[in-house]
ROKEFI-258824 format. One line per field, with one value per residue (C-alpha): residue number from 1; residue in three letters; x, y, z. Coordinates in nm, 2 decimals, always signed. Example, Ala and Ser with C-alpha at 12.3 -4.5 7.8 and 13.67 -1.06 7.14 Angstrom:
BEGIN
resi: [1/2] .
resn: [ALA/SER] .
px: [+1.23/+1.37] .
py: [-0.45/-0.11] .
pz: [+0.78/+0.71] .
***
This chain:
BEGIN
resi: [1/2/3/4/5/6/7/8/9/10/11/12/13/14/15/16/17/18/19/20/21/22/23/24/25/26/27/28/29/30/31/32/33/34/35/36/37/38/39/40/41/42/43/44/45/46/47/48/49/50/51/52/53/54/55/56/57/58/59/60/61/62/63/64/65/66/67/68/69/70/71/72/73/74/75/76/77/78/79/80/81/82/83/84/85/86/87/88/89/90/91/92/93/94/95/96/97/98/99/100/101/102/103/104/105/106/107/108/109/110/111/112/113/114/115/116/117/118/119/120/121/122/123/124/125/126/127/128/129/130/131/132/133/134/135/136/137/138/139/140/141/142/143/144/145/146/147/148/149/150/151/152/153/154/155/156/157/158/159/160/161/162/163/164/165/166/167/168/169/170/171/172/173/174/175/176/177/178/179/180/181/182/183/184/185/186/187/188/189/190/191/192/193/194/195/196/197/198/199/200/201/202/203/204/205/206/207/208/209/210/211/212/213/214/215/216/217/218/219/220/221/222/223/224/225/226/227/228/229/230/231/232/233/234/235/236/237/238/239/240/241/242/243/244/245/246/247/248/249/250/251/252/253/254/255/256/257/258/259/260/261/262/263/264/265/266/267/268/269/270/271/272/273/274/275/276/277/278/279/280/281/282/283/284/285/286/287/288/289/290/291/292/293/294/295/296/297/298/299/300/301/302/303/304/305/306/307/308/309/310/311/312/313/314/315/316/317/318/319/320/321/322/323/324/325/326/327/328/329/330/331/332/333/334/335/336/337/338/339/340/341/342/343/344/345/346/347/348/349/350/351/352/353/354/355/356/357/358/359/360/361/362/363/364/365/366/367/368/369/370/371/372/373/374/375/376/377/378/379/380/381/382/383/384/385/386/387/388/389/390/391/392/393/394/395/396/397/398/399/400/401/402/403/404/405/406/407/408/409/410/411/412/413/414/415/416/417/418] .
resn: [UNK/UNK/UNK/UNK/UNK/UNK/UNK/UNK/UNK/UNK/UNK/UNK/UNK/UNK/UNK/UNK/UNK/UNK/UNK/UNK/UNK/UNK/UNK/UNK/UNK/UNK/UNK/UNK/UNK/UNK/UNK/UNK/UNK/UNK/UNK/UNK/UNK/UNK/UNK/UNK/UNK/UNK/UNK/UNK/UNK/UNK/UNK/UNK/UNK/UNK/UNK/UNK/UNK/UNK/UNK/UNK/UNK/UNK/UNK/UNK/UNK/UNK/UNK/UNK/UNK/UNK/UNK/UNK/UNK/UNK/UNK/UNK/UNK/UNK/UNK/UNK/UNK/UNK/UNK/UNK/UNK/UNK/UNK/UNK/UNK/UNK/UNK/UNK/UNK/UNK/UNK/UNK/UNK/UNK/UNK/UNK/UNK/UNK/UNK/UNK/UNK/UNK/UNK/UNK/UNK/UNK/UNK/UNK/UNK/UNK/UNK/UNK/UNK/UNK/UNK/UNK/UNK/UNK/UNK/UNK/UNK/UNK/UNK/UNK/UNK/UNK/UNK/UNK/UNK/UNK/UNK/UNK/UNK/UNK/UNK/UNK/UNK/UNK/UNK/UNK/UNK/UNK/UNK/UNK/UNK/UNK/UNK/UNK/UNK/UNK/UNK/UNK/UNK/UNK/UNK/UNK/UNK/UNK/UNK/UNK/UNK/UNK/UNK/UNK/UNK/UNK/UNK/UNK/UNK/UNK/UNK/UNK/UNK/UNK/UNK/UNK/UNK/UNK/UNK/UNK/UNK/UNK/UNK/UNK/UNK/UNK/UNK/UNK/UNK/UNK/UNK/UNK/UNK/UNK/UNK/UNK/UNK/UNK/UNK/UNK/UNK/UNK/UNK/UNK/UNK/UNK/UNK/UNK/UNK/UNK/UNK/UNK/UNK/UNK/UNK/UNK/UNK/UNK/UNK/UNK/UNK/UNK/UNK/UNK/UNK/UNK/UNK/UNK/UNK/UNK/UNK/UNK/UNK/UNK/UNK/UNK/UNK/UNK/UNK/UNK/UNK/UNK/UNK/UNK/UNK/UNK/UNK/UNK/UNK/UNK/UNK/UNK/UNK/UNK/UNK/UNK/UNK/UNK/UNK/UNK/UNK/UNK/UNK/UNK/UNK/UNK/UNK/UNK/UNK/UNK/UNK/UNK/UNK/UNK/UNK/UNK/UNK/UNK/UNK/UNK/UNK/UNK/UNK/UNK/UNK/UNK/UNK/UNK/UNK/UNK/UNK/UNK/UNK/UNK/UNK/UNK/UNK/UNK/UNK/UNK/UNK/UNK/UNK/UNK/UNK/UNK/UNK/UNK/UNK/UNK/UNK/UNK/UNK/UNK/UNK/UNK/UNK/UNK/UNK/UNK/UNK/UNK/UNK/UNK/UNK/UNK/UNK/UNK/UNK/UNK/UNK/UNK/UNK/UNK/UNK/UNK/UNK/UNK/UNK/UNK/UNK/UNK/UNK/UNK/UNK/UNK/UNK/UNK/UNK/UNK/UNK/UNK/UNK/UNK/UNK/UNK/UNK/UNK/UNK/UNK/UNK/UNK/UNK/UNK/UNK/UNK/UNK/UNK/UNK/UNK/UNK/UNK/UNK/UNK/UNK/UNK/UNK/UNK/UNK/UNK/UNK/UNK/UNK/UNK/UNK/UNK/UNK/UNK/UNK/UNK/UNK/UNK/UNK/UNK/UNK/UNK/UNK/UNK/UNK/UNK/UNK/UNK/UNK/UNK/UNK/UNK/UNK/UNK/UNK/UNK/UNK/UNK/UNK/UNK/UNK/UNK/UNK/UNK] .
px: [-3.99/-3.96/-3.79/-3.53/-3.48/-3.47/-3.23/-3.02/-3.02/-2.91/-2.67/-2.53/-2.50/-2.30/-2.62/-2.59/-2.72/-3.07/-3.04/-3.05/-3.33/-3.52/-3.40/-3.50/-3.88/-3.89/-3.81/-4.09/-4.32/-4.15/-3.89/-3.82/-3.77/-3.35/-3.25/-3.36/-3.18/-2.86/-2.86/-2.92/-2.65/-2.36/-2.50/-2.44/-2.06/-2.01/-2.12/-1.96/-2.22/-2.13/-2.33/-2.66/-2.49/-2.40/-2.77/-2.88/-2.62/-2.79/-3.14/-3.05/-2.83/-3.15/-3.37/-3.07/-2.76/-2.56/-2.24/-1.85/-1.86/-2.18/-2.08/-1.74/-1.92/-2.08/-1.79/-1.58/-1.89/-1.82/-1.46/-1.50/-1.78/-1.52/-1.71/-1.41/-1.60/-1.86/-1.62/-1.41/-1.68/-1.79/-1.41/-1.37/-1.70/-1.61/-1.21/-1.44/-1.61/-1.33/-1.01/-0.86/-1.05/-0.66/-0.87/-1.10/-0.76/-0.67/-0.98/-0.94/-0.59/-0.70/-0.98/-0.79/-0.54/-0.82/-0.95/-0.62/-0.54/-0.21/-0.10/-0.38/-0.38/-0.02/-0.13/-0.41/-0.21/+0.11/-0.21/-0.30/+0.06/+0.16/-0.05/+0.02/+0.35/+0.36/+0.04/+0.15/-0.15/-0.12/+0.28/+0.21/-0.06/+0.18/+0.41/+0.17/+0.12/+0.48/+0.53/+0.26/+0.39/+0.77/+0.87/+1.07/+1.38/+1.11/+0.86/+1.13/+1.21/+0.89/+0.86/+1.20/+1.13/+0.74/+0.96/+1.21/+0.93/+0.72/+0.45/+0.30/+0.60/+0.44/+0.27/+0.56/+0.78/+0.56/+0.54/+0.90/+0.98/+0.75/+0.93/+1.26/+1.17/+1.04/+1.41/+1.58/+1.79/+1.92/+2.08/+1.79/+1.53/+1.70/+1.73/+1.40/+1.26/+1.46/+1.37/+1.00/+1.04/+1.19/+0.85/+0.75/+0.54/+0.64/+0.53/+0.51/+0.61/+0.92/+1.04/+0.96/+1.13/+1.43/+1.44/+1.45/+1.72/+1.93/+1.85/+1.95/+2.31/+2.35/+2.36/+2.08/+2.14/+2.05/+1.78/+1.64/+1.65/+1.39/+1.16/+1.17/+1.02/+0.79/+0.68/+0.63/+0.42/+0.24/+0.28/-0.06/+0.00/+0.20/+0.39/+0.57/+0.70/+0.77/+0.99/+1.18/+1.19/+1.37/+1.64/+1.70/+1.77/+1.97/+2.19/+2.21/+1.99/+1.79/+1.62/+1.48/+1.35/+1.16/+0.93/+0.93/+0.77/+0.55/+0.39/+0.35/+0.16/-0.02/-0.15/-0.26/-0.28/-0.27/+0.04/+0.17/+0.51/+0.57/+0.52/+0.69/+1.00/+1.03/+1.06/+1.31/+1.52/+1.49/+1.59/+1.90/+1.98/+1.97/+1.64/+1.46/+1.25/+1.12/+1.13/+0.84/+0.62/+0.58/+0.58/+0.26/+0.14/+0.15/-0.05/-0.35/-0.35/-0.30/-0.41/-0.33/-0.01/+0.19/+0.56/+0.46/+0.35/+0.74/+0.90/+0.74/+0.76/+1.17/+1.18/+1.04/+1.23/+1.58/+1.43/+1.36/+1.00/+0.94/+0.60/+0.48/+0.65/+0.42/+0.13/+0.22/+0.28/-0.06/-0.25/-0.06/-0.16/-0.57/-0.54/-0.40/-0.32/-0.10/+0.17/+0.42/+0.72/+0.47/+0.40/+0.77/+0.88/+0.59/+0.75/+1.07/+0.97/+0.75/+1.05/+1.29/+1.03/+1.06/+0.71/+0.79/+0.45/+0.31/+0.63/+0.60/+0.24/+0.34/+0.63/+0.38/+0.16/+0.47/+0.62/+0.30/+0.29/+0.60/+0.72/+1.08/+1.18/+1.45/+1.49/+1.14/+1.20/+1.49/+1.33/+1.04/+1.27/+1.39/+1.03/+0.99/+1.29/+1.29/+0.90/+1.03/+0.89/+1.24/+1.08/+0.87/+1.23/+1.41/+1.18/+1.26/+1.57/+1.64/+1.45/+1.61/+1.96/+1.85/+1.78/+2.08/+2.30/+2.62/+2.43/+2.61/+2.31/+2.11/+2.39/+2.40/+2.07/+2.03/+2.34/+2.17/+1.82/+2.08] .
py: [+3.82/+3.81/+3.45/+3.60/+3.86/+3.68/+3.44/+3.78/+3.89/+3.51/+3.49/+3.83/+3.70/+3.39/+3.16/+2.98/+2.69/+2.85/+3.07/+2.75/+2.65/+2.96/+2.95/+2.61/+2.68/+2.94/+2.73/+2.49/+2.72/+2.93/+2.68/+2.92/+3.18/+3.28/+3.51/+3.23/+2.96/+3.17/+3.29/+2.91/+2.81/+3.06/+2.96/+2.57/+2.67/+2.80/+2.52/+2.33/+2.14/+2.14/+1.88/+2.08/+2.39/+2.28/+2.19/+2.46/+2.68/+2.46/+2.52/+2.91/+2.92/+2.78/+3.07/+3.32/+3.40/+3.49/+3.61/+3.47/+3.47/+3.27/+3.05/+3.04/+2.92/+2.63/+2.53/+2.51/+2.34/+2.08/+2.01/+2.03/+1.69/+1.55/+1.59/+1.71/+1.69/+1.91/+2.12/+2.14/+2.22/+2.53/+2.66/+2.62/+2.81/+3.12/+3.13/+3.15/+3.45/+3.59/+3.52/+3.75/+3.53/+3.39/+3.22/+3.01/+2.93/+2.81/+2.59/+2.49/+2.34/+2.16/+1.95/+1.90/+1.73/+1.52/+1.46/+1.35/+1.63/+1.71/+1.93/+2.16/+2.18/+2.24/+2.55/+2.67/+2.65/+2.86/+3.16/+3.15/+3.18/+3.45/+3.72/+3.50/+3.36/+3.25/+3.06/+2.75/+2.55/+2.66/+2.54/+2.22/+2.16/+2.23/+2.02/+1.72/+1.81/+1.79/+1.48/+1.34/+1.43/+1.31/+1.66/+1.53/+1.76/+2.07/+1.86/+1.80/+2.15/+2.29/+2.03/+2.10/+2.48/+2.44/+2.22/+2.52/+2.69/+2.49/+2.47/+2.15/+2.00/+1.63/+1.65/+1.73/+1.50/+1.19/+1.33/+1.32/+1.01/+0.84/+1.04/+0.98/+0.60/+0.58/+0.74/+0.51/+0.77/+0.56/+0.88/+1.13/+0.84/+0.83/+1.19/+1.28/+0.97/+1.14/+1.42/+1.33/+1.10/+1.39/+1.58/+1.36/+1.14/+0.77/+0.77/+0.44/+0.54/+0.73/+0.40/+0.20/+0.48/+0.46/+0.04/+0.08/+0.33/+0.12/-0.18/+0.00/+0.12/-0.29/-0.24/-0.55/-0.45/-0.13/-0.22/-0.49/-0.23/+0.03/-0.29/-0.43/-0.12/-0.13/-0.44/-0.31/+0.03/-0.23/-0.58/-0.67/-0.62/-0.90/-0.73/-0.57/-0.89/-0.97/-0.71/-0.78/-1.17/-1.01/-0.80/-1.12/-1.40/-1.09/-1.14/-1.47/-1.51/-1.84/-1.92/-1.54/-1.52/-1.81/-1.67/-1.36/-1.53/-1.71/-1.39/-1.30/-1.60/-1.61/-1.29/-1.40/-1.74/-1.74/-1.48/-1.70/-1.53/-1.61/-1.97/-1.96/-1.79/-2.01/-2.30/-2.18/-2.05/-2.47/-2.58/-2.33/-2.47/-2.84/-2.88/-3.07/-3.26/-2.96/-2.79/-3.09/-3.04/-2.63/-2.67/-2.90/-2.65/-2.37/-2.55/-2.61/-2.24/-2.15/-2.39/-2.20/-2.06/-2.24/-2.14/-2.38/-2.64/-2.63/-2.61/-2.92/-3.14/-3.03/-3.09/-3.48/-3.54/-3.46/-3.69/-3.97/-3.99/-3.94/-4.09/-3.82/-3.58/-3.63/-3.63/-3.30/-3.21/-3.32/-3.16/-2.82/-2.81/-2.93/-2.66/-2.43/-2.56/-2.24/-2.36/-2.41/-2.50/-2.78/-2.94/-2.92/-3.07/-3.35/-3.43/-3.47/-3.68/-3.90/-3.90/-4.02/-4.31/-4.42/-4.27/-4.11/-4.03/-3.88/-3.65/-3.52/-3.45/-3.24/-3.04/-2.97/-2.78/-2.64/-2.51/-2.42/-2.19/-2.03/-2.11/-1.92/-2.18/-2.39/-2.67/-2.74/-2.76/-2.95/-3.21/-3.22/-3.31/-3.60/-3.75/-3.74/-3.91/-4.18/-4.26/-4.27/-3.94/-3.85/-3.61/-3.37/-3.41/-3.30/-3.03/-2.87/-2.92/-2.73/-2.44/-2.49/-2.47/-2.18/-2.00/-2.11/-2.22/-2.36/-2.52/-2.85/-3.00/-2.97/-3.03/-3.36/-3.45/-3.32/-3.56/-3.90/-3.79/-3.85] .
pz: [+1.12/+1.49/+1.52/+1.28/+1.50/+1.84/+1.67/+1.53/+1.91/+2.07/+1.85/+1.90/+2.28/+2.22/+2.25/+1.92/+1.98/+2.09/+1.77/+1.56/+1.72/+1.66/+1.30/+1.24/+1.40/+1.20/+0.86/+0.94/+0.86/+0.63/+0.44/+0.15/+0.36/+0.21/+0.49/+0.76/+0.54/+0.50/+0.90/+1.00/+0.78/+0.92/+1.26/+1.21/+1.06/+1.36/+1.59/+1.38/+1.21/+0.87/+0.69/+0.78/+0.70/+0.34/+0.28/+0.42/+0.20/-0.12/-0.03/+0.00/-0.35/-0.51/-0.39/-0.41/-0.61/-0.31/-0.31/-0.33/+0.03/+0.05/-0.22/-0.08/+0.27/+0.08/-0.08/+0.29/+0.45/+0.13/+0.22/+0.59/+0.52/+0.27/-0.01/-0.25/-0.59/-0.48/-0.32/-0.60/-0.87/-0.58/-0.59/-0.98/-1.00/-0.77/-0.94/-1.33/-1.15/-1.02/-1.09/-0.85/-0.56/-0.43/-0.12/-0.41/-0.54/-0.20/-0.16/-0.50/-0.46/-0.19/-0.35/-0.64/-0.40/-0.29/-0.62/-0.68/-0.97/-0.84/-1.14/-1.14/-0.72/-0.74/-1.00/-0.84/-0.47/-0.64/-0.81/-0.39/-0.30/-0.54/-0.29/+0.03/+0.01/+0.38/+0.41/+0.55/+0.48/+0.11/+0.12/+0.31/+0.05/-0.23/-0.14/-0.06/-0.43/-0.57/-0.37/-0.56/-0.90/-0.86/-0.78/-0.50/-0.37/-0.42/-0.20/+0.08/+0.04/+0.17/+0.38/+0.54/+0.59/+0.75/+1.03/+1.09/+1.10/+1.38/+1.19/+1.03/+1.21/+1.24/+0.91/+0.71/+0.91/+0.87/+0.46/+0.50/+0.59/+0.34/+0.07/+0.20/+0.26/-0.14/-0.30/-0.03/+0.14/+0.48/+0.65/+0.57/+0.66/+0.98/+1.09/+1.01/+1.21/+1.55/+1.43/+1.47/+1.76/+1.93/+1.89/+2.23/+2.08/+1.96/+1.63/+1.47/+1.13/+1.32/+1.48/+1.17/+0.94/+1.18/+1.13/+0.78/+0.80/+1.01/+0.77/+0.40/+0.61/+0.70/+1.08/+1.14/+1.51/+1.49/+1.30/+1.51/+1.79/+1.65/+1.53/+1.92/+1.99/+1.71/+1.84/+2.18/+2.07/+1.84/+1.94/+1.78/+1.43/+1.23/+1.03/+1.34/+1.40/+1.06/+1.03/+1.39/+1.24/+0.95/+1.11/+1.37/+1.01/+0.87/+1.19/+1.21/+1.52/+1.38/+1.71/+1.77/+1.43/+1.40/+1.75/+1.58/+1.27/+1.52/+1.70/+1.37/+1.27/+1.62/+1.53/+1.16/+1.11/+0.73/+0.75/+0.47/+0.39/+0.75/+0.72/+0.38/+0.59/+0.89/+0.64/+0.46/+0.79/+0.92/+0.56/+0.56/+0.98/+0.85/+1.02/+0.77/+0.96/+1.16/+0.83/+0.69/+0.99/+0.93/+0.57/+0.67/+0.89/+0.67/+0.43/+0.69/+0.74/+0.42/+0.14/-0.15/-0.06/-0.41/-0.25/+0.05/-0.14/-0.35/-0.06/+0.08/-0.24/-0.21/+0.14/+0.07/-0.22/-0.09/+0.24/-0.04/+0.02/-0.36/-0.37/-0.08/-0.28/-0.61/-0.38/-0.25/-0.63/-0.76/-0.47/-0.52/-0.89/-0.84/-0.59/-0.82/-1.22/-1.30/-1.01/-1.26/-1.04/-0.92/-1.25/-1.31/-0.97/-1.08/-1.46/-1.30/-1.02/-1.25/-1.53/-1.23/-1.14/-1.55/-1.65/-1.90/-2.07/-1.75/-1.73/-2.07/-1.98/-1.69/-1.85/-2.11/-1.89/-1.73/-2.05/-2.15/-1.84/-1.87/-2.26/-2.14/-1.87/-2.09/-1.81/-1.85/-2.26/-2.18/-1.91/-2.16/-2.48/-2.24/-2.16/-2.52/-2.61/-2.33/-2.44/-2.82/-2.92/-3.13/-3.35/-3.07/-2.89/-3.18/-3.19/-2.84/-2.85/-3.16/-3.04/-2.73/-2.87/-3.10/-2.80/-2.62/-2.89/-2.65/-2.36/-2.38/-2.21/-2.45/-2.74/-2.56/-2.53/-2.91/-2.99/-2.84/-3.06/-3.35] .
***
């Protein structure tokens, strides 16, 4: 064919790109044509066009056996387009053919990692390392693989020596730190976050690793350091402040944790935990007041946030505003009927205000909710005593006491059922 041999001679002159185009003019008339489809596709590898090349490599495997280095082509166009299945049923096909193939085993290992087979890719990595023992992309692969599997002191071992090495040096450092984040190991956590910062570029994870370093050893200083920086490499994402809100209640620092926890929620509005915490920091400063109004506003932004609504029922009751406090109640649990701290904040409020049918109702959803919760048995054995109900409260209480045989709260209320 003279296209295939102009493309042959462009391509032996560095003029890929025109090659292709002879090859593919050359495949519109002649589509079955296996030498054009198997030039074209070694051609597109090159220029880095790999999802062409793989169907290329398909239309050519239907026409032709080909050979393990074909085959092995296809499968390599696979994983460079992420498609790990089909590049893993490729490599398992070339290793059945020949077992001695260490580079299928290589390419195997691989996909299996991405498959998420992390046994077999840490077998099938090991048969390629057996001939090629200092492959690093087979070692950083095998210990992405042991990492995976628990194996974790052999993971940080490979790890470790790839970074004496210089190679896969931010790779392994970043697998690192997750690793060394997980087993909760404050003084490896920390070195390896330098370590990686030290590389010249401020890695996020580094400066985050380092925070949580400094916050498992206790110095909240420290700590609150790396997360100011955090914030200032990524002062757009909540959590950042989150975190810096953290380390600043951890020091005591009231006033700079609650505008931490509001750039958080400026960021994300319905941040809940970060509503849920300035409350809770107000409430602990004897701000109660203050306390109310973000409860409130936490509960605009995010309705179904249960630990907000508690919070707020508390807040009102120990302000003596009972009747706002069962409205708070009731809402939380038409909102959501399987808040069980609300429908046992409700049977106590309405068992305080001498209802005490209504409070055996609510206790009965409570202890229906969670049947372990022995105040609620107990508070519900009292609604059933104060509305006359002496044999349902026996009958709590004695399973109560059963349970708990020497709670002399219960032996008490058990002694006035008598």
């Amino acid at each position: 064919s003279p296209e295939l041999g102009r493309a042959a001679a462009l391509h032996l002159q560095g003029a890929k790109r025109e090659a292709s185009q002879e090859l593919a003019a050359l495949l519109l008339h002649s589509p079955n044509l296996a030498a054009a489809l198997c030039s074209q596709a070694r051609v597109q590898m090159e220029l880095g066009e790999y999802g062409p090349a793989a169907e290329n490599w398909e239309r050519y495997h239907r026409l032709a056996s080909g050979a393990a280095e074909t085959r092995g082509a296809q499968a390599q166009c696979y994983q460079q387009t992420g498609q790990w299945a089909e590049a893993e049923a490729a490599f398992r096909a070339e290793v059945a053919k020949d077992p001695g193939n260490e580079q299928a085993y290589l390419g195997l290992g691989l996909s299996l990692l991405h498959t998420k087979q992390h046994e077999e890719a840490a077998t099938a990595l090991q048969k390629h390392l057996e001939k090629h023992p200092s492959d690093s992309t087979a070692r950083f692969g095998l210990a992405v693989a042991y990492q995976m599997i628990g194996e974790a002191e052999e993971a940080a071992s490979l790890y470790e020596s790839l970074v004496e090495e210089g190679r896969h040096q931010a790779e392994s450092l970043g697998n690192l730190l997750a690793l060394y984040r997980q087993h909760k190991d404050a003084d490896r956590l920390m070195n390896c976050s330098v370590r990686l910062l030290a590389l010249g570029d401020s890695s996020p994870a580094a400066l985050e690793g380092a925070a949580f370093a400094s916050y498992l050893q206790g110095d909240y200083a420290d700590s609150a350091h790396w997360c100011e920086r955090l914030v200032q490499a990524e002062g757009s994402r909540g959590d950042r402040w989150m975190n810096l809100a953290l380390v600043r209640s951890k020091q005591g620092e009231t006033d700079e944790a609650l505008r931490a926890y509001d750039e958080a929620i400026a960021r994300q509005e319905d941040l809940s935990e970060a509503h849920v915490q300035v409350v809770h920091l107000l409430t602990d400063a004897g701000r109660a007041g203050e306390a109310i109004q973000r409860a409130e506003r936490g509960i605009t932004c995010c309705p179904d946030a249960d630990e907000l609504y508690n919070a707020l029922a508390v807040l009102l009751e120990r302000a003596n505003r009972g009747p706002e406090s069962e409205e708070v109640c009731l809402v939380a649990v038409q909102r959501k009927p399987l808040n069980a701290e609300a429908w046992f904040r409700l049977g106590s409020l309405r068992l305080a205000r001498n209802e005490p049918e209504e409070a055996k109702e609510a206790f009965q959803t409570c202890t229906q909710l969670k049947p372990e919760w022995h105040e609620a048995r107990l508070n519900l054995a009292l609604a059933c005593c104060e509305g006359e109900h002496l044999k349902e409260a026996r009958t709590e209480l004695d399973a109560l006491l059963a349970a708990r045989p020497d709670w002399e709260t219960a032996l008490r209320a058990r002694a006035v059922v008598c």
